[in-house]
LUMLUM-552761 format. One record per residue: residue in one letter; x, y, z of N, C-alpha, C in turn. Coordinates in nm, 4 decimals. Example, Ala and Ser with C-alpha at 12.3 -4.5 7.8 and 13.67 -1.06 7.14 Angstrom:
2
REC  aa       nc1       nc2       nc3      cac1      cac2      cac3       cc1       cc2       cc3
REC   A    1.3190   -0.5690    0.7800    1.2300   -0.4500    0.7800    1.3200   -0.3300    0.7800
REC   S    1.2850   -0.2250    0.7080    1.3670   -0.1060    0.7140    1.2900    0.0030    0.7870
This chain:
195
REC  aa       nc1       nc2       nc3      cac1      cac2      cac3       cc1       cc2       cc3
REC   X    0.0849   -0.1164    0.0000    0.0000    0.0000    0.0000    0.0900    0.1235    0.0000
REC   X    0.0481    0.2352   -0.0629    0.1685    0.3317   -0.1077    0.1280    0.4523    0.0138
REC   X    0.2262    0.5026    0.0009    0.1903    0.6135    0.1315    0.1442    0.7033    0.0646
REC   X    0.0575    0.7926    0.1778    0.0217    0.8888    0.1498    0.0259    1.0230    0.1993
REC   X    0.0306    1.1172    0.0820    0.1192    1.2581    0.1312    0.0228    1.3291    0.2371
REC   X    0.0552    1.4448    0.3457   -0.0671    1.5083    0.4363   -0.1500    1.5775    0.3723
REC   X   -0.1165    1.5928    0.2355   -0.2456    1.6868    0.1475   -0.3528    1.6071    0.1141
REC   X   -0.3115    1.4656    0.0603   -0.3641    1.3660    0.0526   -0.4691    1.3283    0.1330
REC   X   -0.4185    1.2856    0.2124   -0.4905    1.2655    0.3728   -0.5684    1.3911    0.4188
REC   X   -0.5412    1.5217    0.4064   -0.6605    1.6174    0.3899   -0.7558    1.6317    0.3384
REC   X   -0.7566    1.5883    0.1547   -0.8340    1.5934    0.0984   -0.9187    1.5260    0.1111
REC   X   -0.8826    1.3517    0.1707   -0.9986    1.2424    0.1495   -1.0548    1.2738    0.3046
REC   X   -1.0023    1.3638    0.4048   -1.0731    1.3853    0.5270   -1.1831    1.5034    0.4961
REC   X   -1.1581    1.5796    0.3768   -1.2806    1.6883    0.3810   -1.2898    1.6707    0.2506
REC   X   -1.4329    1.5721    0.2155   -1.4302    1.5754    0.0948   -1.6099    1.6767    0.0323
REC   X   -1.6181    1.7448    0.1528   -1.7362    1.8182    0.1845   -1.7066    1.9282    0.0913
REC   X   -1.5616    2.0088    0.1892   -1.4855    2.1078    0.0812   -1.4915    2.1260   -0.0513
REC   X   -1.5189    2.0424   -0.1468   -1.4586    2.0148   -0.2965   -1.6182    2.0533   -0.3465
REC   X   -1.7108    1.9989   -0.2855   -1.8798    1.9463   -0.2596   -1.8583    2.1007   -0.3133
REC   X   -1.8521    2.2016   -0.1569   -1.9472    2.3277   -0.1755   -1.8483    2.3807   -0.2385
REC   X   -1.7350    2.4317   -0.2809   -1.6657    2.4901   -0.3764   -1.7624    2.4666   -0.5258
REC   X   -1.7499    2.3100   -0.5610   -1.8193    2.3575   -0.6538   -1.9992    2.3689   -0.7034
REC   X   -2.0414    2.3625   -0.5567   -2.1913    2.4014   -0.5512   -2.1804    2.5886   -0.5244
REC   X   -2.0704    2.6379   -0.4919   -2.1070    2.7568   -0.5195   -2.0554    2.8164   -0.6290
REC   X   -2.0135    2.7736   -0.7281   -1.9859    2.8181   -0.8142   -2.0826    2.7563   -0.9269
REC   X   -2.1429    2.6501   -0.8949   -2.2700    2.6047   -0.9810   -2.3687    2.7375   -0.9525
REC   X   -2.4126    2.7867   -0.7911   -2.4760    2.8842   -0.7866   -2.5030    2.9893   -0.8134
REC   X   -2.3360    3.1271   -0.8559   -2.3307    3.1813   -0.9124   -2.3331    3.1539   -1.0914
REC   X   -2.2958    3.0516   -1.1135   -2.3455    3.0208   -1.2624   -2.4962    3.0178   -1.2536
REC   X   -2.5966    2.9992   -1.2171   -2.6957    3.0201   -1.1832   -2.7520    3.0997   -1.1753
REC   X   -2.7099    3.1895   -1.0547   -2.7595    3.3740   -1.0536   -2.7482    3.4161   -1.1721
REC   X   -2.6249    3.4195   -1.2413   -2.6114    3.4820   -1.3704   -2.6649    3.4732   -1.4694
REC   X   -2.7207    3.3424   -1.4652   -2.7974    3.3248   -1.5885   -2.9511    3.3915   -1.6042
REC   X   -2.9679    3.3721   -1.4420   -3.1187    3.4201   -1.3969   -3.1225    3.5773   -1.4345
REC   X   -3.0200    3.6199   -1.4179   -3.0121    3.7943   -1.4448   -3.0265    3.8279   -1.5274
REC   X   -2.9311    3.7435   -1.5926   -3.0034    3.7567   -1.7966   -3.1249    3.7652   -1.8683
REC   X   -3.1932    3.6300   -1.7790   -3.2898    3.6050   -1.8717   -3.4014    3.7613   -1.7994
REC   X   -3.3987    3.7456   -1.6816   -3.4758    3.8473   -1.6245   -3.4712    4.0071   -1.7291
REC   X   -3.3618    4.0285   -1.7629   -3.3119    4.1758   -1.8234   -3.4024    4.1669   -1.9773
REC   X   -3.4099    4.0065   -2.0239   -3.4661    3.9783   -2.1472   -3.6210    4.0067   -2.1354
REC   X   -3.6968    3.9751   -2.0447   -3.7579    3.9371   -1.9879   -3.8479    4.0706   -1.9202
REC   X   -3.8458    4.1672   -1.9939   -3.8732    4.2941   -1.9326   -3.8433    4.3637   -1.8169
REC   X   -3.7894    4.2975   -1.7361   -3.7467    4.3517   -1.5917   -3.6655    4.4953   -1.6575
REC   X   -3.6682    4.6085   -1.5578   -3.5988    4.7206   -1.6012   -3.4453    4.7071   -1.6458
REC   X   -3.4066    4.7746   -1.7301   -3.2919    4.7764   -1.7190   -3.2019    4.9117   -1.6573
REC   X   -3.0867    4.9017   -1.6213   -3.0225    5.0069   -1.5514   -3.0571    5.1720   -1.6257
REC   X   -3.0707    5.1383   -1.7751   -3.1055    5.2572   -1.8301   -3.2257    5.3224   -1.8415
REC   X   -3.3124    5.2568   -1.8327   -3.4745    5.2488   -1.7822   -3.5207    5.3127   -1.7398
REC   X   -3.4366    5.2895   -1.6130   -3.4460    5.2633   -1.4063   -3.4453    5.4063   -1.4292
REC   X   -3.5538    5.5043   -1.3400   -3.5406    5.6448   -1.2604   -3.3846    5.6243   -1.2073
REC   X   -3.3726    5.7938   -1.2363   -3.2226    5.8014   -1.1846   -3.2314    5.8374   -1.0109
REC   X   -3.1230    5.7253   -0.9841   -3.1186    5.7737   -0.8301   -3.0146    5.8437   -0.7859
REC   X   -3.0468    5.8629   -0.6315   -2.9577    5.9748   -0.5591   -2.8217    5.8826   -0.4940
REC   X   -2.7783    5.9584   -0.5259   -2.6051    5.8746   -0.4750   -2.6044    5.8964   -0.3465
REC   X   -2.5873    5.7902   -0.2617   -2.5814    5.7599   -0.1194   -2.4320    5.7906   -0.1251
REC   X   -2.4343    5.8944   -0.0081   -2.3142    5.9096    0.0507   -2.2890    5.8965    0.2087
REC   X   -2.2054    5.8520    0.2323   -2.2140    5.7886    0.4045   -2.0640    5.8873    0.4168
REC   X   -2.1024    5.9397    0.5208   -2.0099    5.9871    0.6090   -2.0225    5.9791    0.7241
REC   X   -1.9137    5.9835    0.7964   -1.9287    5.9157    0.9823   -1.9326    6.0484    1.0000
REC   X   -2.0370    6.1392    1.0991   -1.9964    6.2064    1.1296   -1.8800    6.2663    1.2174
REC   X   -1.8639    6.1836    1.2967   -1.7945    6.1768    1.4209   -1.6146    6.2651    1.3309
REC   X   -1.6229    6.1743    1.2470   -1.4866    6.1773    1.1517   -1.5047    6.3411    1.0414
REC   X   -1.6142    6.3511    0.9943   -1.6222    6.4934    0.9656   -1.6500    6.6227    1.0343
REC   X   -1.6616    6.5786    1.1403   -1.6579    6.6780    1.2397   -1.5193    6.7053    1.3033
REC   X   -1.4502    6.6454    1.3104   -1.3153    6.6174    1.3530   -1.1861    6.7029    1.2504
REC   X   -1.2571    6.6752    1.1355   -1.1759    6.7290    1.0012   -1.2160    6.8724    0.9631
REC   X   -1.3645    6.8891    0.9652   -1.3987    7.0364    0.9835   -1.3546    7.1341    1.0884
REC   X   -1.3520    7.0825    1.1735   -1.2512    7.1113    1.3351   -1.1104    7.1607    1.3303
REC   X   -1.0203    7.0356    1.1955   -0.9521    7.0364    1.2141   -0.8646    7.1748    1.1467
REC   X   -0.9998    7.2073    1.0041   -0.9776    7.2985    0.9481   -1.0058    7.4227    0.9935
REC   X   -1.0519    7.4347    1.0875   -1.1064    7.5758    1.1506   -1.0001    7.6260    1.2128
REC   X   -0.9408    7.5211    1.2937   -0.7899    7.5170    1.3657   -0.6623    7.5698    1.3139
REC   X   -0.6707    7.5634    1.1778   -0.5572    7.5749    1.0638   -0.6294    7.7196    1.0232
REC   X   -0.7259    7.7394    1.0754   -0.7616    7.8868    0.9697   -0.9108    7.9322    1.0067
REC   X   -0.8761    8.0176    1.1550   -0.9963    8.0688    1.2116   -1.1135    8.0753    1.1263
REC   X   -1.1107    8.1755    1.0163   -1.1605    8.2457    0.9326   -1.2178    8.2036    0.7932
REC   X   -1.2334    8.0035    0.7888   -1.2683    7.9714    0.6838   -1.4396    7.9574    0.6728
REC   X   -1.4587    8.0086    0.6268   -1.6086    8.0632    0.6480   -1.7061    7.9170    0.6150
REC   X   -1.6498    7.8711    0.4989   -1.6949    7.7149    0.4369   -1.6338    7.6475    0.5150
REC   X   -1.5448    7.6071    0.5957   -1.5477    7.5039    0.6931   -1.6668    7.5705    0.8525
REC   X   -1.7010    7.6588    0.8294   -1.7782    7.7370    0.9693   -1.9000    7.6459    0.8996
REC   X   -1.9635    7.6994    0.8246   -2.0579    7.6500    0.7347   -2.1293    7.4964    0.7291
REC   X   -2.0392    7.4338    0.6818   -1.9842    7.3022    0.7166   -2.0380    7.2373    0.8189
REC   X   -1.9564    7.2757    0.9357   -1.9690    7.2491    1.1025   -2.1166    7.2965    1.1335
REC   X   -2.1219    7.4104    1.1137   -2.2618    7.4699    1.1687   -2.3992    7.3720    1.1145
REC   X   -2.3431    7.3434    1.0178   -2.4887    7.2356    0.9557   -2.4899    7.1144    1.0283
REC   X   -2.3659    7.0447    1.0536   -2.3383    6.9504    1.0485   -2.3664    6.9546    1.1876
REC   X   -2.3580    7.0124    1.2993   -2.3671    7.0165    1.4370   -2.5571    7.0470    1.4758
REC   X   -2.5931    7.1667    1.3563   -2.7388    7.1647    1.3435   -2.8422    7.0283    1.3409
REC   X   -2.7965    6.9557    1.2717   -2.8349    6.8224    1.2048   -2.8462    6.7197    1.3084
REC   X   -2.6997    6.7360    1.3899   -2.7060    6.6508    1.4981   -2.7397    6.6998    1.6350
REC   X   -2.8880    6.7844    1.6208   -2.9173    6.7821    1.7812   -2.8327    6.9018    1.8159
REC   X   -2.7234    6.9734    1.7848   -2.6772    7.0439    1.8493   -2.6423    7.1940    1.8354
REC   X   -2.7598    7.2246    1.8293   -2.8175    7.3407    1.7949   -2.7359    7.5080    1.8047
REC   X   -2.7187    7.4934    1.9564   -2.6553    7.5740    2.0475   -2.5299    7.6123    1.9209
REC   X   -2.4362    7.5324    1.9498   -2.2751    7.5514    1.9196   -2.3456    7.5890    1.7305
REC   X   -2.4298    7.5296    1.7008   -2.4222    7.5761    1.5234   -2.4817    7.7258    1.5276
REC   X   -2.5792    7.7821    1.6396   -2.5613    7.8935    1.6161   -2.4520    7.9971    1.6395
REC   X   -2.3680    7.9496    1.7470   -2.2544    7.9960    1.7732   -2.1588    8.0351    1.6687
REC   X   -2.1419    7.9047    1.5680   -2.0684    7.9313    1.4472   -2.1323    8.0169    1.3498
REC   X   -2.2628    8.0275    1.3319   -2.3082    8.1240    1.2075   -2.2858    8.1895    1.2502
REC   X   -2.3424    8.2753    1.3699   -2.2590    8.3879    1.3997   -2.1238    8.4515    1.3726
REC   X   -2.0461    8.3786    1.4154   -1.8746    8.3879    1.4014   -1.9082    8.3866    1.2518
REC   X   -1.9431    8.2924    1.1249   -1.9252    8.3285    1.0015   -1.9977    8.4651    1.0069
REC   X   -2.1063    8.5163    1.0476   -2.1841    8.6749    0.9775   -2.0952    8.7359    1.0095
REC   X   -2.0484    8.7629    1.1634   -1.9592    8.8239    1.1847   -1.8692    8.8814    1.0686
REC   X   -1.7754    8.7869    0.9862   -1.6359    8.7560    0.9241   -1.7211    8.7968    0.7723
REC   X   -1.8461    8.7861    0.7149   -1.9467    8.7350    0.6115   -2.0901    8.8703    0.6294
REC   X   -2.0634    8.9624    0.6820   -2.2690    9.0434    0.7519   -2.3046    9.0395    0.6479
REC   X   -2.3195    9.0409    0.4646   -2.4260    9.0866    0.3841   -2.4336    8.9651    0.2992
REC   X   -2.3948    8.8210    0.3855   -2.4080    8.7267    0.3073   -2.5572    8.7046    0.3178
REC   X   -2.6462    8.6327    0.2218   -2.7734    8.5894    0.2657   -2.8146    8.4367    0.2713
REC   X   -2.6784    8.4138    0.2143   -2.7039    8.2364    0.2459   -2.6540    8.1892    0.3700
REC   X   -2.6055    8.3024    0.4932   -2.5636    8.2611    0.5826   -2.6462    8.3071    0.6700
REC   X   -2.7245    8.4076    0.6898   -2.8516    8.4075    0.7277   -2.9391    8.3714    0.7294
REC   X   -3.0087    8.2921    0.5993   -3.0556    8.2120    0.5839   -3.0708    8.0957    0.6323
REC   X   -2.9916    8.0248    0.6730   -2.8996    7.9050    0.6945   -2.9117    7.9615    0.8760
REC   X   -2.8732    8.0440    0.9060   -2.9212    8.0607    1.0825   -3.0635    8.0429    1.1241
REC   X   -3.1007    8.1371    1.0097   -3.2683    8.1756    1.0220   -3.3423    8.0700    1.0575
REC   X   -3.3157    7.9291    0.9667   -3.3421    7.7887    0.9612   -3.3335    7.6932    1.0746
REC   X   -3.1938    7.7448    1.1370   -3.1626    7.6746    1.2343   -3.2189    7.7346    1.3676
REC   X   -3.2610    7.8616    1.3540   -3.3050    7.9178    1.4459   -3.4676    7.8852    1.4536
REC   X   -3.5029    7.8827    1.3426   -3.6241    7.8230    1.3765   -3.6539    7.6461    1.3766
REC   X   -3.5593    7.6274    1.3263   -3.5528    7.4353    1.3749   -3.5907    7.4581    1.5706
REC   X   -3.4943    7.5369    1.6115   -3.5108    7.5128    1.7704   -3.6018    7.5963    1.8289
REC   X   -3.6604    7.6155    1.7629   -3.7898    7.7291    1.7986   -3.7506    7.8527    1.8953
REC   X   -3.6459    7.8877    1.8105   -3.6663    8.0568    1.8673   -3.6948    8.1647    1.7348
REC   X   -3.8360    8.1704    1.7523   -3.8881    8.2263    1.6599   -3.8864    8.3718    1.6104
REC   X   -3.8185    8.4572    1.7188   -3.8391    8.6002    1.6952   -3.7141    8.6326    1.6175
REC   X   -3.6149    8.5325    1.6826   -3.4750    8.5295    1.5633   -3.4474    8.5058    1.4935
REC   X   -3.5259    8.3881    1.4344   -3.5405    8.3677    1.3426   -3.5866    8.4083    1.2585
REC   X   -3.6905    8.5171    1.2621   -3.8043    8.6244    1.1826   -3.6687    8.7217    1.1310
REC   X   -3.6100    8.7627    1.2251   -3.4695    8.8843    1.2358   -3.4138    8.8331    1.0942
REC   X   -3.3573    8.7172    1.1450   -3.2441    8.6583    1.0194   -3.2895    8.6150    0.8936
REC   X   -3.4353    8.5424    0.9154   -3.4595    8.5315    0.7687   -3.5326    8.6958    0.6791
REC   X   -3.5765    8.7486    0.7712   -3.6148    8.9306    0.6908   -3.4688    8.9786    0.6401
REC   X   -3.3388    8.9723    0.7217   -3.2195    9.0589    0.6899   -3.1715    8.9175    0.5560
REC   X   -3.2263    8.7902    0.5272   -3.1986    8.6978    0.4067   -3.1854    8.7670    0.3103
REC   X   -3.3360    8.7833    0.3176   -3.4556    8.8287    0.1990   -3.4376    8.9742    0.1884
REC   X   -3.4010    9.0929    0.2717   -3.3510    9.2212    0.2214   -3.2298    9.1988    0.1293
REC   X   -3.1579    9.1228    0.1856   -2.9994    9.1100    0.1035   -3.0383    9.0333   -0.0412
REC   X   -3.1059    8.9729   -0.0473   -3.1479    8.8874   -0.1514   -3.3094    8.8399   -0.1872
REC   X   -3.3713    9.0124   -0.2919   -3.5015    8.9836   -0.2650   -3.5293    8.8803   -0.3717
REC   X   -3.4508    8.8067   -0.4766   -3.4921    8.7539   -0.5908   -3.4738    8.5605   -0.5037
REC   X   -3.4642    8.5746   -0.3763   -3.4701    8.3785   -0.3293   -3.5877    8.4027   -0.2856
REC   X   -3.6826    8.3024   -0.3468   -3.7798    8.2856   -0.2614   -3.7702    8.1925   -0.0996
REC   X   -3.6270    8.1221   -0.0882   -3.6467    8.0151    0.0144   -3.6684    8.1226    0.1725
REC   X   -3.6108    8.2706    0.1851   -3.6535    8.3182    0.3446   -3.7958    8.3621    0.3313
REC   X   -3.8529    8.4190    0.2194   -3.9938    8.4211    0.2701   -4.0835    8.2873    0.2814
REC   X   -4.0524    8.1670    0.2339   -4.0965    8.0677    0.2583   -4.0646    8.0244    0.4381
REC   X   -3.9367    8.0113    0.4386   -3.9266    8.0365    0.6229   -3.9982    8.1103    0.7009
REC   X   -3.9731    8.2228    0.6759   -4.0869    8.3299    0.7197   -4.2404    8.2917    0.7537
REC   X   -4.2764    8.2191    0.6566   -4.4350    8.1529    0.6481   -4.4255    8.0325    0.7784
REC   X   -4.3166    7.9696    0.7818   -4.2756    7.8910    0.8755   -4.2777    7.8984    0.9924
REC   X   -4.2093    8.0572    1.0118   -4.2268    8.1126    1.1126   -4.3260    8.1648    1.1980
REC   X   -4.3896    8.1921    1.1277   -4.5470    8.2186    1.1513   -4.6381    8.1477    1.1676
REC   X   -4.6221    8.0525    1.0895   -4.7489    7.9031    1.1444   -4.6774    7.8346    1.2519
REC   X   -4.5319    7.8627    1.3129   -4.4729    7.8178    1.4031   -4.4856    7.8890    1.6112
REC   X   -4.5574    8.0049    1.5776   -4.5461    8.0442    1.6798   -4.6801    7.9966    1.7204
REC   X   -4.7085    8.0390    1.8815   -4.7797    8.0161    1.9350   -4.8327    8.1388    2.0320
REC   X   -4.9933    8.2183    1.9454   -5.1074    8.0942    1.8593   -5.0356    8.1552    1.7553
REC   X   -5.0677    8.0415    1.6241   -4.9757    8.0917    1.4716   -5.0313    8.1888    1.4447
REC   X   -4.9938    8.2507    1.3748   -5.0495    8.3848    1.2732   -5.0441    8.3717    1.1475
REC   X   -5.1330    8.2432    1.1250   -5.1620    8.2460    0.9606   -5.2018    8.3351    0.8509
REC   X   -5.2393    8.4273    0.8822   -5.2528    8.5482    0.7972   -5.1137    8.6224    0.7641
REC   X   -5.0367    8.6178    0.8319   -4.8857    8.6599    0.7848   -4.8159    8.5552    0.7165
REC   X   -4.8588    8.4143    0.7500   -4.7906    8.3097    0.6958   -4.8619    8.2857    0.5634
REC   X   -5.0010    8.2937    0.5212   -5.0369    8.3074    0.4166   -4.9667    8.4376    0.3165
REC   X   -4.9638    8.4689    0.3610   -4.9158    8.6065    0.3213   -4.7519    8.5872    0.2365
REC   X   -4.6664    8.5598    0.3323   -4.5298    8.5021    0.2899   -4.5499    8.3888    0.1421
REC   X   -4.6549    8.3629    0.1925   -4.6499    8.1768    0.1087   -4.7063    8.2656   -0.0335
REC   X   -4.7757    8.3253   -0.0623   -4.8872    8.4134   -0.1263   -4.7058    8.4511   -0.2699
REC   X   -4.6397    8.5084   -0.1668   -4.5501    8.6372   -0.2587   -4.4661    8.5087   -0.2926
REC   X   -4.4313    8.3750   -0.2456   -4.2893    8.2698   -0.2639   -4.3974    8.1889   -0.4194
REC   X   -4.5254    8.1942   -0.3955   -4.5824    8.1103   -0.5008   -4.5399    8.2352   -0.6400
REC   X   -4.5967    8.3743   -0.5967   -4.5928    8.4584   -0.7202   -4.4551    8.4993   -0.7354
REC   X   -4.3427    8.4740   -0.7008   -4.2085    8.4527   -0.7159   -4.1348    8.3699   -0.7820
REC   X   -4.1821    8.2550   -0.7559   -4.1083    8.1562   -0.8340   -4.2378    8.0436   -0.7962
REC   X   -4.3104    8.0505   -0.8943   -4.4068    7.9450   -0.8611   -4.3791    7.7710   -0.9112
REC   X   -4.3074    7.7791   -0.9686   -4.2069    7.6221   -1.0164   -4.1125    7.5662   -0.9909
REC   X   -4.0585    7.6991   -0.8727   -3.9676    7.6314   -0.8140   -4.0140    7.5598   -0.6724
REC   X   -3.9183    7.4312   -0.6018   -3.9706    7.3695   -0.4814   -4.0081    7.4710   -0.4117
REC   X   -3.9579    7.5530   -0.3653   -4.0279    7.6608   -0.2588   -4.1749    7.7149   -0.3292
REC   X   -4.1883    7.7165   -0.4232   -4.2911    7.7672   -0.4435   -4.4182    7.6427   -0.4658
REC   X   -4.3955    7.5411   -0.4844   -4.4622    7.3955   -0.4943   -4.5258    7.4116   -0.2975
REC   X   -4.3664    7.3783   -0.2212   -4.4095    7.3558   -0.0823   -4.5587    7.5072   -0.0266
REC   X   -4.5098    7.5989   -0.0909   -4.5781    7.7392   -0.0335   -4.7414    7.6966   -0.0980
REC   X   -4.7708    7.6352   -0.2195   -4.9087    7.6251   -0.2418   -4.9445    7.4767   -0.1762
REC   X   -4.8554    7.4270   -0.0935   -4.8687    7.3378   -0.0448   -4.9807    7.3840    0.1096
REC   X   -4.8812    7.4362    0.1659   -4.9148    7.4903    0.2596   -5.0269    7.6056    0.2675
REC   X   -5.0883    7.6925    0.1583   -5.1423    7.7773    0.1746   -5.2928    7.6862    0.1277
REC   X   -5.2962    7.5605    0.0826   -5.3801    7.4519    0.0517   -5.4470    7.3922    0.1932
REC   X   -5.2827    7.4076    0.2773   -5.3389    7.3425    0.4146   -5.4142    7.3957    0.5133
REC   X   -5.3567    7.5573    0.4521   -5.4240    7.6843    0.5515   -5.5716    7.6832    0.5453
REC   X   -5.6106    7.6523    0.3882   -5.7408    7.6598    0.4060   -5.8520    7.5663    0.4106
């Protein structure tokens, strides 16, 4: 009887191994074929298919760290303030993102996308009278956006009791402004709901 090598003796001990190696590769020969016929078969094809939105994953933890890191390197970068301020808005943490718009108006006063962008956040946390402030000084700096008088309307069905007649009102001038644009879609949205 001839000897036998330890590979040998491996192989005839797992002869299971060899089994699913090539049962999974029978399987993916399988899938593949199924994909085919499916694509033949009317199922959509990729070109078809509605275009979708590209998922982007970011940890925050890690872009916050890097926006941080850039603020550090350069008090005064208004787009890393920006950045942070959303990004801290987003997560619950309201406080410190108004802190930073500030510091950007400060460095930025006749920007209106940075007012804007407070105005928002200011009324995310419901302080509403500051938010009225920042999104009016938006919309002076920039009367051709409809998005602060749409806030504005926000603002107003937001207080307590609302004052829908001012918020109609806002929604009224964002529809006859740009009535095709989203702000102006959401504003006959809302002035639909008013009544």
């Amino acid at each position: 009887m001839a000897r036998r090598t330890p590979r040998q003796q491996g192989a005839e001990r797992q002869p299971w191994l060899a089994r699913a190696a090539a049962l999974g590769v029978s399987a993916l020969f399988l899938l593949g074929i199924l994909a085919g016929s499916m694509s033949q078969c009317g199922a959509p094809s990729p070109a078809t298919e509605e275009p979708r939105a590209i998922e982007i994953t970011i940890t925050p933890g890690a872009e916050e760290a890097r926006l941080r890191q850039r603020l550090a390197e350069n008090p005064e970068d208004v787009g890393a303030m920006m950045a942070l301020a959303d990004l801290l808005s987003n997560t619950g943490r309201g406080i410190e993102a108004v802190e930073l718009y500030e510091q950007a108006i400060q460095l930025r006063p006749d920007d209106p996308g940075l007012r804007l962008a407070l105005g928002r956040t200011l009324l995310r946390y419901g302080y509403y009278a500051d938010a009225e402030v920042q999104l009016q000084r938006a919309h002076e700096l920039d009367e051709s956006d409809p998005a602060p008088l749409y806030f504005l309307g926000q603002v107003y069905e937001s207080r307590s009791p609302p004052d829908t007649d001012q918020a109609r009102a806002m929604y009224e001038q964002v529809v006859e402004m740009a009535p095709d644009s989203p702000y102006g879609r959401l504003a006959r949205q809302r002035l639909d709901a008013l009544q």
